[in-house]
C-alpha positions as CSV (number, residue, x, y, z in Angstrom):
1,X,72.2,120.7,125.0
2,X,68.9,119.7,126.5
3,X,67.7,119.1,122.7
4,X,70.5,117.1,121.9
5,X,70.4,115.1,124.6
6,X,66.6,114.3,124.9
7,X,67.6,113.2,121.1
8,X,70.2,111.4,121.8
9,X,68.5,108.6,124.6
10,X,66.3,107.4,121.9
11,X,67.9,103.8,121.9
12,X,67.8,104.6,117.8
13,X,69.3,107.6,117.6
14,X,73.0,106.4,116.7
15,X,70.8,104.9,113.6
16,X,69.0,108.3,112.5
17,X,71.1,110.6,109.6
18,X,70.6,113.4,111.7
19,X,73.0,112.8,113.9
20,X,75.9,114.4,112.4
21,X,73.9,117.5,111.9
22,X,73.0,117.8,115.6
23,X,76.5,116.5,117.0
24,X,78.0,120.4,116.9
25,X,75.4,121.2,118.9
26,X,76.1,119.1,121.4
27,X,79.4,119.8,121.0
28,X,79.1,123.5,121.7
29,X,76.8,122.8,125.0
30,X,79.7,120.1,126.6
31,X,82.3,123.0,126.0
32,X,80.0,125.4,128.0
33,X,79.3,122.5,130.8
34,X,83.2,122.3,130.9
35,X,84.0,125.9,131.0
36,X,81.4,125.6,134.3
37,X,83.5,123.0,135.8
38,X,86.9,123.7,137.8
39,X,89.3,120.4,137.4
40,X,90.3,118.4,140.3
41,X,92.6,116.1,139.2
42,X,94.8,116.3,135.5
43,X,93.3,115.5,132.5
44,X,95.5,112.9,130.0
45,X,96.9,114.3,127.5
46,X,94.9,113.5,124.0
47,X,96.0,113.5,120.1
48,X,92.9,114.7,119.1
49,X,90.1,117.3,120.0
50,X,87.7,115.5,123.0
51,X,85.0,116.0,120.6
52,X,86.8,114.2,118.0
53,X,86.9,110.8,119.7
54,X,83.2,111.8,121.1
55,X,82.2,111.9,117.5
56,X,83.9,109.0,116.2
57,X,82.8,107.4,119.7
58,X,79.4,107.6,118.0
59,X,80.2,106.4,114.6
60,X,81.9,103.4,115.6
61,X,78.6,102.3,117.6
62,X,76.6,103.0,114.5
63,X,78.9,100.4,112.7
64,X,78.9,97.9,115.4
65,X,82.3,98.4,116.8
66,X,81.2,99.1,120.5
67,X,84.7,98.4,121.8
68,X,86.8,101.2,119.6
69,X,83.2,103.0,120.7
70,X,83.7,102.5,124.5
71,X,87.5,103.4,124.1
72,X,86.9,106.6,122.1
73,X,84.2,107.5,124.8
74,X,86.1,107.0,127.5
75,X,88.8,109.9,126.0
76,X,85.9,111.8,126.0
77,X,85.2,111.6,129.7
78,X,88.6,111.9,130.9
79,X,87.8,116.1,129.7
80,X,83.8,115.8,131.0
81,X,84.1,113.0,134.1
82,X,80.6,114.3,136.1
83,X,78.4,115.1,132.5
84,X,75.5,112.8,133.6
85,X,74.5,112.5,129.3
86,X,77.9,110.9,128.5
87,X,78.1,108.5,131.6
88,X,74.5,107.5,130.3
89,X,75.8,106.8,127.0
90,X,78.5,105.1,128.6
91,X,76.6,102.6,130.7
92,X,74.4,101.7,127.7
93,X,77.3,100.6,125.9
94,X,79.4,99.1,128.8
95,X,75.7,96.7,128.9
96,X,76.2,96.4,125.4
97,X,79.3,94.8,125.9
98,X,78.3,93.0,129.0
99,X,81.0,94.9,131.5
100,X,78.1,94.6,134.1
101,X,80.4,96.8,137.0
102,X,81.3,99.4,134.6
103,X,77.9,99.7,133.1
104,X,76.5,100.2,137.0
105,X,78.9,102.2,138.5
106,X,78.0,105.0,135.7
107,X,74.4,104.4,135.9
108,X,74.5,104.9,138.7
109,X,76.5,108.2,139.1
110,X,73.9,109.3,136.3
111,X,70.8,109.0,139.3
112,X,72.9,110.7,142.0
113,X,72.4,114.1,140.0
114,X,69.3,113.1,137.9
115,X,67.2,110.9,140.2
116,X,64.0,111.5,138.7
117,X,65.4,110.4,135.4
118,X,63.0,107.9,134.0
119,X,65.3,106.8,131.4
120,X,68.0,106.4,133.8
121,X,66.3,104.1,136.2
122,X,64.9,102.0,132.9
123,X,68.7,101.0,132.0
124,X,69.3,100.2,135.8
125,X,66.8,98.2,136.2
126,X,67.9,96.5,132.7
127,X,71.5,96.7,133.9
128,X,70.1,94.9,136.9
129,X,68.1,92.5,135.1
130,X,71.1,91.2,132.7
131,X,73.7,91.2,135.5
132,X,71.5,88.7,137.6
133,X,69.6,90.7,139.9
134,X,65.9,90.3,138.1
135,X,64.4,90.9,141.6
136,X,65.6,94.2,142.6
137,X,65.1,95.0,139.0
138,X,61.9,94.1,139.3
139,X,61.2,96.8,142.2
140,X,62.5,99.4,139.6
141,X,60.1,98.6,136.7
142,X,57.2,98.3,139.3
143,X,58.2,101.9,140.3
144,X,58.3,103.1,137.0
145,X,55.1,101.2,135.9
146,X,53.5,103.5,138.8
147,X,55.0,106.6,137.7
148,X,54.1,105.9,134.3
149,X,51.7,104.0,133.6
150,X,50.9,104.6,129.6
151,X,54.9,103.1,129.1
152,X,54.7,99.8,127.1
153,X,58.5,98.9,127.9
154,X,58.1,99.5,131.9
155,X,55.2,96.4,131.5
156,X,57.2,94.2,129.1
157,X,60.3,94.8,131.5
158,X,59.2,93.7,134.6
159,X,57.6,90.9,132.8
160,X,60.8,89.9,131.7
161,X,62.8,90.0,135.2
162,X,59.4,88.0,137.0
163,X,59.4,85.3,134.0
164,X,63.8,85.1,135.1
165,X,62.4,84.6,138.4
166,X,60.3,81.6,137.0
167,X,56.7,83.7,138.4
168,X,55.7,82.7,135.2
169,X,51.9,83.3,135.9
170,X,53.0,86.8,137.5
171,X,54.4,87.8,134.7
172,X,51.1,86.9,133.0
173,X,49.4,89.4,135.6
174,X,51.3,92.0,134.4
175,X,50.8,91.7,130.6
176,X,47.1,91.6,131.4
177,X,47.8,94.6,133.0
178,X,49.8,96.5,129.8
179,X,46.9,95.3,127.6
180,X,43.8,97.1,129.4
181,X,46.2,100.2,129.4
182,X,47.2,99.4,125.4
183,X,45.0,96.6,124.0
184,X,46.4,96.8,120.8
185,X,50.2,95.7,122.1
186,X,51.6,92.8,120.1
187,X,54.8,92.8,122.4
188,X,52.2,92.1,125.4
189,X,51.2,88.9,122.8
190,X,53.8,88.1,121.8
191,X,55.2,87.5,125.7
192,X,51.8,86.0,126.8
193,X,52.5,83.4,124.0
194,X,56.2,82.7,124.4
195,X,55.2,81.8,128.1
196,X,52.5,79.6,127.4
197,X,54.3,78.1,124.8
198,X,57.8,77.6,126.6
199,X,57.2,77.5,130.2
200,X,53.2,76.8,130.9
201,X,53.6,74.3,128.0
202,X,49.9,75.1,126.7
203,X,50.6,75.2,122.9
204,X,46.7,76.2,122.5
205,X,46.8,79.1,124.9
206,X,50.0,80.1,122.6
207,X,48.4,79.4,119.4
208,X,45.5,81.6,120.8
209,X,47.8,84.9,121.8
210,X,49.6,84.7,118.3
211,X,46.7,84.3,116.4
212,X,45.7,87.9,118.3
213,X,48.8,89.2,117.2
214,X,47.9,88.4,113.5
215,X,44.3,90.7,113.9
216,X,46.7,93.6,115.1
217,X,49.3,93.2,112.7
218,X,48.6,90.8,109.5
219,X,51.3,91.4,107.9
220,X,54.0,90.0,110.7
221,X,55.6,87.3,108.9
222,X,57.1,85.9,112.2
223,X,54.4,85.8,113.9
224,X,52.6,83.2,111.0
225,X,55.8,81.6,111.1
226,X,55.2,80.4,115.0
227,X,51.6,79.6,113.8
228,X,53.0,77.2,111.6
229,X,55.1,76.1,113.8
230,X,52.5,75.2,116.5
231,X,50.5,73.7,113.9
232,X,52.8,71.7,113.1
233,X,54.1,70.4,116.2
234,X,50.4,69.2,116.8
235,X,50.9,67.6,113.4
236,X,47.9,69.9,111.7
237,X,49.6,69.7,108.8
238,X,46.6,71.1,106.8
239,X,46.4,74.7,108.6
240,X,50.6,75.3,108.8
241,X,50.2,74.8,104.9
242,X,47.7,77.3,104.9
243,X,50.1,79.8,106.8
244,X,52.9,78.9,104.7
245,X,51.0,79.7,101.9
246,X,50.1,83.4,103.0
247,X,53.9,83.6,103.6
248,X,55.0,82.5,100.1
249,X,52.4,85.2,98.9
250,X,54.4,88.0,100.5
251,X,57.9,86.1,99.9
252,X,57.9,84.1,97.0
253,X,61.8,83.8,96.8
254,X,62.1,82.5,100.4
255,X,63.2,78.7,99.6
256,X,62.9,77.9,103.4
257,X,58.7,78.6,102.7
258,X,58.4,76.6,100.0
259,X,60.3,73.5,101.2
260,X,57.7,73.5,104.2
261,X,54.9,74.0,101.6
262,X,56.5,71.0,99.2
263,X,57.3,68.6,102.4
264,X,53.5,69.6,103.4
265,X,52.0,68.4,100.2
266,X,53.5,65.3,101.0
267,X,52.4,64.8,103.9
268,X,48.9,65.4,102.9
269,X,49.2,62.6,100.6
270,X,49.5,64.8,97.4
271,X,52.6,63.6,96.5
272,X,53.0,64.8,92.8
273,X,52.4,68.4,94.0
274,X,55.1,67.8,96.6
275,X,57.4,66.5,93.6
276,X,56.4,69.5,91.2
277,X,57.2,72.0,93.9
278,X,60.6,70.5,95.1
279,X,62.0,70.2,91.3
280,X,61.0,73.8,90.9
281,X,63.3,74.7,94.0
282,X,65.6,73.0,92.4
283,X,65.6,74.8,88.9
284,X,66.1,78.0,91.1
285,X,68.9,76.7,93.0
286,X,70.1,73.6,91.7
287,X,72.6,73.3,94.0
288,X,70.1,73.2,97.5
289,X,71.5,69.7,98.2
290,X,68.7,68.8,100.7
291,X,66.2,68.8,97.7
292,X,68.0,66.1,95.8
293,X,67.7,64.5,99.2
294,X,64.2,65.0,99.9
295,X,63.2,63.6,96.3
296,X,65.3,60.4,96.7
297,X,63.5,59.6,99.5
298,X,60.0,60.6,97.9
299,X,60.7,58.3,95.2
300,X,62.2,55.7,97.6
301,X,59.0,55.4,99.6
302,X,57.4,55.6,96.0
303,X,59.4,52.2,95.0
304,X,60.6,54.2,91.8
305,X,63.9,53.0,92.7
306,X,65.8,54.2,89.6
307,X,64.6,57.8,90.3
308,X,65.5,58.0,94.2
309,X,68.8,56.6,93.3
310,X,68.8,59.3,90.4
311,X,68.5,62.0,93.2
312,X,71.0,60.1,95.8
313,X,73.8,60.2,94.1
314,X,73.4,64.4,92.9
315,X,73.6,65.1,96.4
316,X,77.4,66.9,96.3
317,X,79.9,65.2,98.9
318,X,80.6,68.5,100.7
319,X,76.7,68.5,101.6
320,X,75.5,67.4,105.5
321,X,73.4,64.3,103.7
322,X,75.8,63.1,101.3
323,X,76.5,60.2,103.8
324,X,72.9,59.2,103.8
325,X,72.3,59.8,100.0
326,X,75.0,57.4,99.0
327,X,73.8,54.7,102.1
328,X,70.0,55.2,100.6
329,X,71.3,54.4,97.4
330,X,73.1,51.5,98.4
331,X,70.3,50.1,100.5
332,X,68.3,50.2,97.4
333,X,70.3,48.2,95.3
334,X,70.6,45.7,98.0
335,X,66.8,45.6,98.3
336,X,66.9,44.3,94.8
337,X,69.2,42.3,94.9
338,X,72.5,44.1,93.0
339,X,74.7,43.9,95.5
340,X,77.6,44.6,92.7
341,X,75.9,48.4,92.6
342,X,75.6,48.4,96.0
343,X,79.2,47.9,96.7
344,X,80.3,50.3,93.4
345,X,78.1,52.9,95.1
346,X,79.6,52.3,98.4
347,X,83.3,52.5,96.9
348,X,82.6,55.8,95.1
349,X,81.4,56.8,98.3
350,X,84.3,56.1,99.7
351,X,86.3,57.9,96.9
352,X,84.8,61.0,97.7
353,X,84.4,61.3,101.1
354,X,87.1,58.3,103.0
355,X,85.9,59.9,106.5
356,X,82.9,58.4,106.7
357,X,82.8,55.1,109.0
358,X,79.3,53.7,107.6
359,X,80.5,53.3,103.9
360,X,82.7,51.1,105.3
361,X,81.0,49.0,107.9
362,X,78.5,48.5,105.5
363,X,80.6,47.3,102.5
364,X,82.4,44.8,105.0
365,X,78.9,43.5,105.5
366,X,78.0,43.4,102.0
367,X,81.5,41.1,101.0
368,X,80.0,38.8,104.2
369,X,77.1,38.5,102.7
370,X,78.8,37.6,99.5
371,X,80.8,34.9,101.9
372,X,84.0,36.7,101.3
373,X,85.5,37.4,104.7
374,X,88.7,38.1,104.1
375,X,87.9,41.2,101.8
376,X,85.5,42.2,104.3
377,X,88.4,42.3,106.5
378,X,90.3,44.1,104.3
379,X,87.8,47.0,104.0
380,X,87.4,47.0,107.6
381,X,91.4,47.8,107.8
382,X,91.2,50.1,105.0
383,X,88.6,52.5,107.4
384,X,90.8,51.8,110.4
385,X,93.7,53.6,108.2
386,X,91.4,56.4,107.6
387,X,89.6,56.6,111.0
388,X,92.0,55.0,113.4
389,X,89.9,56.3,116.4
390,X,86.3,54.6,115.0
391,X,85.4,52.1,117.6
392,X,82.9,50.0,115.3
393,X,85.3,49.8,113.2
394,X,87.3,47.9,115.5
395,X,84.5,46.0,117.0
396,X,83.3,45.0,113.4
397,X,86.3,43.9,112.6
398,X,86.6,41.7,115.5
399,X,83.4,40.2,114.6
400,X,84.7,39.2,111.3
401,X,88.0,37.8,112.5
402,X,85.9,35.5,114.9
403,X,83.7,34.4,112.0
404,X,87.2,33.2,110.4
405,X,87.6,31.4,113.5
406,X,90.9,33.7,114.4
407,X,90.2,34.3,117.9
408,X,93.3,36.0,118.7
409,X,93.1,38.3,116.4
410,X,89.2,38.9,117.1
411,X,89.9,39.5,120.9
412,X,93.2,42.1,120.3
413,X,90.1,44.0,117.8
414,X,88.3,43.7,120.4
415,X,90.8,45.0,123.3
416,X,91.1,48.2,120.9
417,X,87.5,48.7,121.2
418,X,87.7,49.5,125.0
419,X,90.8,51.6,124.5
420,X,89.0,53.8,122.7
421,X,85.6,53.3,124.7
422,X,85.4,51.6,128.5
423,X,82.3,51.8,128.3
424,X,81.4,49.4,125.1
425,X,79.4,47.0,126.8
426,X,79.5,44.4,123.3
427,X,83.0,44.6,123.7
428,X,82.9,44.0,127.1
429,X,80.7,41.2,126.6
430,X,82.4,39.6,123.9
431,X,85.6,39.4,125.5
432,X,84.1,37.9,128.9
433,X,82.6,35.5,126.8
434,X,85.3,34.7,124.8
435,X,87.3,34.1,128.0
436,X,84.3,32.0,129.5
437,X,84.4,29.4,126.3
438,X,87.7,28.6,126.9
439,X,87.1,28.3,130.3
440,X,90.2,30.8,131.4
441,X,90.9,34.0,133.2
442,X,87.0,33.4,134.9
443,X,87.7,36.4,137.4
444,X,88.7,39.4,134.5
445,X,85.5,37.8,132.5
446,X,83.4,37.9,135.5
447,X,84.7,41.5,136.1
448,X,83.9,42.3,132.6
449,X,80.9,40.9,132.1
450,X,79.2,42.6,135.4
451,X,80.5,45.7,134.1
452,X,78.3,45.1,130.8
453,X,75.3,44.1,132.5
454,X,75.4,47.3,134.6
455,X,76.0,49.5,131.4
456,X,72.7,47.5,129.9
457,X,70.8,45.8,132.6
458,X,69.1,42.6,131.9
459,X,70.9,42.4,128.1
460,X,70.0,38.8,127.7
461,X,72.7,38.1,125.7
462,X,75.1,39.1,128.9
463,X,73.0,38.1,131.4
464,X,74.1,34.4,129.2
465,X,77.5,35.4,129.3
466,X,77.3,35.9,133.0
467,X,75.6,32.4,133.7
468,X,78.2,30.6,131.1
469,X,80.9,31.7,133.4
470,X,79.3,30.3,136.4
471,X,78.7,27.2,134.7
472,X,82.2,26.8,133.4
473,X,83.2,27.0,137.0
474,X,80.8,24.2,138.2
475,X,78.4,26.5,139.8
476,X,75.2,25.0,138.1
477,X,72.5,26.5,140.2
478,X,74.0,29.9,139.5
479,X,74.4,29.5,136.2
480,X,71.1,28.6,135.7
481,X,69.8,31.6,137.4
482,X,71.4,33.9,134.9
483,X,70.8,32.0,131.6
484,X,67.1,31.6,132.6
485,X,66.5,35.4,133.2
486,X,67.9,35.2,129.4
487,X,65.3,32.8,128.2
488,X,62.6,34.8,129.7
489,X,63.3,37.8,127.5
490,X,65.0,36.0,124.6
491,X,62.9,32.6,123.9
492,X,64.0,31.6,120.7
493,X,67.8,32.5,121.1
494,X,69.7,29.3,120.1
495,X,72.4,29.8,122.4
496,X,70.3,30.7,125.4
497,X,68.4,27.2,124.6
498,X,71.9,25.4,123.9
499,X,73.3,26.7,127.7
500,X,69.9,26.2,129.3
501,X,70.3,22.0,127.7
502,X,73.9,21.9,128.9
503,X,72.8,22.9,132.4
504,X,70.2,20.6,132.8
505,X,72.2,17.8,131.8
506,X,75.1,18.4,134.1
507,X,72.3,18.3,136.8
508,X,71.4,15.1,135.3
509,X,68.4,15.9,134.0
510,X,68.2,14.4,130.7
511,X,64.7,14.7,129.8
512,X,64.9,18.3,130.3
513,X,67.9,18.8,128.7
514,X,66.9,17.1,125.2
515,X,64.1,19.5,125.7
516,X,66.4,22.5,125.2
517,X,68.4,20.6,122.8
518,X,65.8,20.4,120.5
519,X,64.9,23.6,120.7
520,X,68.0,25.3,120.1
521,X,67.5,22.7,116.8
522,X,64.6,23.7,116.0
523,X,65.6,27.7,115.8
524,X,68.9,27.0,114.4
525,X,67.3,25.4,111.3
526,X,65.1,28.2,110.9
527,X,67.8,31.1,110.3
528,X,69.0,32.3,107.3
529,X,72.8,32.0,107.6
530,X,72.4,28.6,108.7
531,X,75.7,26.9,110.5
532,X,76.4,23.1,110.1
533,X,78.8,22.8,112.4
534,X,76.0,24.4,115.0
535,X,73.7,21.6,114.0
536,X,75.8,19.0,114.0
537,X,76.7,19.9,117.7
538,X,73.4,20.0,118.8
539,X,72.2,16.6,117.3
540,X,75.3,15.2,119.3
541,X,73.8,16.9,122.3
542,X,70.4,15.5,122.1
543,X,72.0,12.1,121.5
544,X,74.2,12.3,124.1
545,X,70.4,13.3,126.2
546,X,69.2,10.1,125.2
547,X,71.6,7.7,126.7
């Protein structure tokens, strides 16, 4: 029994092939421990053998299947309720399972008849630890570390439960103290980096404990992986390709490595390298979507525009950048002017994937563009079919209607926007304003309108809104206060100008008034969509200063 056992508290040992030839064994030293024991209390009755479901108990944990293991253990100590061995076993898988009071109460029935048990008190204090008591826990490893001080796991334990207790620089204390007792310990390095790293932020001080890790152990691929890592998040992208490359060495199948290594080359300016080594990723798995990605946008920044496009539209519509593939491509067209591809990529898009609100949002804004609202409008609706909860959508759509001067239609559009979202400040805003124009329902736009501004605080284009109801209601002075907080941020906004004019000449001050006038002229002329009817009501506005 004793050799079983001592075999059997290696946390490995349901993973060694000798288990099956030692299990009789065991076997044969429970049934003597029983024939020791007189019963107290009836035993269930059981199908099988007890050894049976101790045995399959075992093999179940071996596959992974700790709750048929727990279960088959447990008809095991219905017949053997006191054997300290099994209720060990026991509260290592109850832990395993996370049944924190079930794992205890055995542990701990385990030290009542085997308190000097070093591997007993190791799972309490772990029990402890994972349960939420890294404090007392901490007591127990301290113990242990004096009992036994050679014990890597005692050291790397209590560091554990002090970094839980955020005595991060405690923990560091004790690590220092594993390493003069075992100088070679990457575990101790590993920790002393992880808490530099995550909690003392000092990325050098991390980089440093790794790198010792590396002397020790070469070959640890993880451990060059955080190098990497580090390196890169200090943007050192010349020494993380140099770990990469040592890892591609030892793994030259891992496609992970060598995207880092091709996306490296890039950013080290040799592009062509980075191109050579992504198509070869490609002619081993031609269907690694992200690659087709990565090239477009290569050959994008390249202005090769036929080739990114090339790659764009490869990218299969089940992959996670399919959406930006086909908006790349799109963009691209646009940029030179073939706005007929653009919208044929965009509607293939569509075809393939109809749940993607971008594709079309931005084929509504290419038909504006083209000065054809109403199929904008149309495309708009055709999403809202397909998406009926997409608030931009709606807002979009509300936009367009106003531009087609169909203001009841823009403002129910609108209305659907705050169904779906309270919180849309534009909406919000645009409804207010709305309102504000026509000079009705002043209170809800008010309402509105404050509720924007505290969503986006000094917004210039509400804190206008906001002034241009105070003005519709004849409170000049206020008005001004708002629409001139907007002209400090947004200078050259036409409207802003227009309101600040309109102000100053219902105060009667002309001169100042034309001033604003022409200056919402002079920035109206100078935009690309340009609006006549906008100009021709300003130059009636600075005329109407004159008199």
């Amino acid at each position: 029994m004793t050799t079983f056992m001592r075999y059997a508290l290696n946390k490995n040992f349901m993973k060694q092939r000798a288990l099956l030839i030692l299990i009789p064994a065991f076997i044969f030293a429970l049934g003597c421990a029983h024939q020791q024991k007189t019963a107290v209390a009836p035993k269930p009755k059981l199908k099988e053998d007890p050894y049976y479901y101790l045995i399959r108990s075992n093999l179940e944990a071996y596959a992974g299947k700790m709750e048929d293991s727990v279960r088959d253990l447990e008809k095991t100590n219905y017949v053997f309720p006191h054997d300290p061995y099994l209720q060990f076993i026991a509260a290592e898988r109850y832990a395993q399972l996370h049944r924190w009071e079930e794992a205890s109460k055995n542990i701990q029935a385990v030290l009542k008849q085997k308190p000097d048990w070093k591997d007993a008190e190791l799972l309490w204090g772990s029990i402890l630890e994972a349960s939420g008591d890294p404090v007392q826990a901490a007591k127990i490893f301290e113990k242990l570390i004096r009992q036994s001080p050679a014990r890597e796991e005692n050291y790397l334990k209590l560091a554990q439960s002090l970094i839980d207790q955020k005595k991060y620089k405690e923990a560091v204390v004790v690590l220092n103290r594993l390493l003069a007792k075992t100088p070679d310990s990457v575990s101790a390095y590993i920790y002393l980096a992880t808490i530099h790293l995550t909690y003392l932020k000092n990325q050098n001080e991390g980089l440093r404990f790794f790198k010792k890790c590396l002397e020790i152990d070469p070959d640890n691929i993880r451990i060059r992986q955080q190098i990497a890592q580090i390196y890169l998040n200090q943007n050192k992208f010349k020494e993380a390709l140099d770990q990469f490359l040592v890892i591609e060495e030892r793994y030259p199948s891992d496609l992970g490595t060598k995207l880092h290594i091709a996306l490296l080359y890039q950013e080290l300016g040799d592009v062509d390298e980075s191109i050579v080594r992504l198509k070869n990723i490609l002619k081993v798995n031609p269907n690694a979507d992200r690659i087709y990605y990565y090239l477009g946008l290569i050959f994008e920044k390249l202005k090769r525009y036929p080739e990114a496009i090339e790659y764009f539209v490869k990218i299969p519509k089940s992959s996670g950048v399919y959406k930006d593939g086909i908006i790349h491509a799109a963009s691209i067209y646009n940029e030179l002017k073939q706005n007929d591809n653009s919208i044929r990529i965009l509607k293939e898009g569509i075809h393939k994937n109809s749940k993607v609100p971008q594709f079309y949002q931005l084929l509504s804004l290419l038909y504006e563009d083209q000065k054809n609202l109403e199929k904008g409008v149309d495309v708009l609706k055709q999403g809202i079919r397909e998406l009926p909860n997409e608030e931009v959508l709606y807002f979009n759509l509300g936009i367009l209607y106003d531009k087609l001067h169909n203001k009841k239609s823009s403002l129910q559009a609108m209305k659907k926007v705050l169904v779906l979202n309270p919180e849309n400040s534009s909406a919000l805003n645009y409804i207010g304003y709305s309102y504000a124009e026509e000079g009705k329902n002043l209170d809800e736009a008010e309402t509105m309108i404050q509720k924007a501004l505290k969503i986006k605080p000094g917004d210039p284009y509400i804190l206008d809104s906001l002034g241009w109801v105070y003005f519709q209601r004849g409170q000049l002075d206020k008005a001004y206060l708002y629409i001139y907080k907007a002209f400090q941020t947004s200078p050259k906004e036409v409207t802003v100008n227009e309101h600040l004019g309109d102000i100053f000449l219902g105060q009667g001050k002309k001169n100042e008034a034309r001033k604003y006038f022409k200056r919402a002229l002079d920035f109206s002329k100078t935009k690309e969509d340009k609006n006549l009817e906008e100009t021709k009501r300003l130059e009636d506005k600075i005329q109407q200063s004159t008199k």
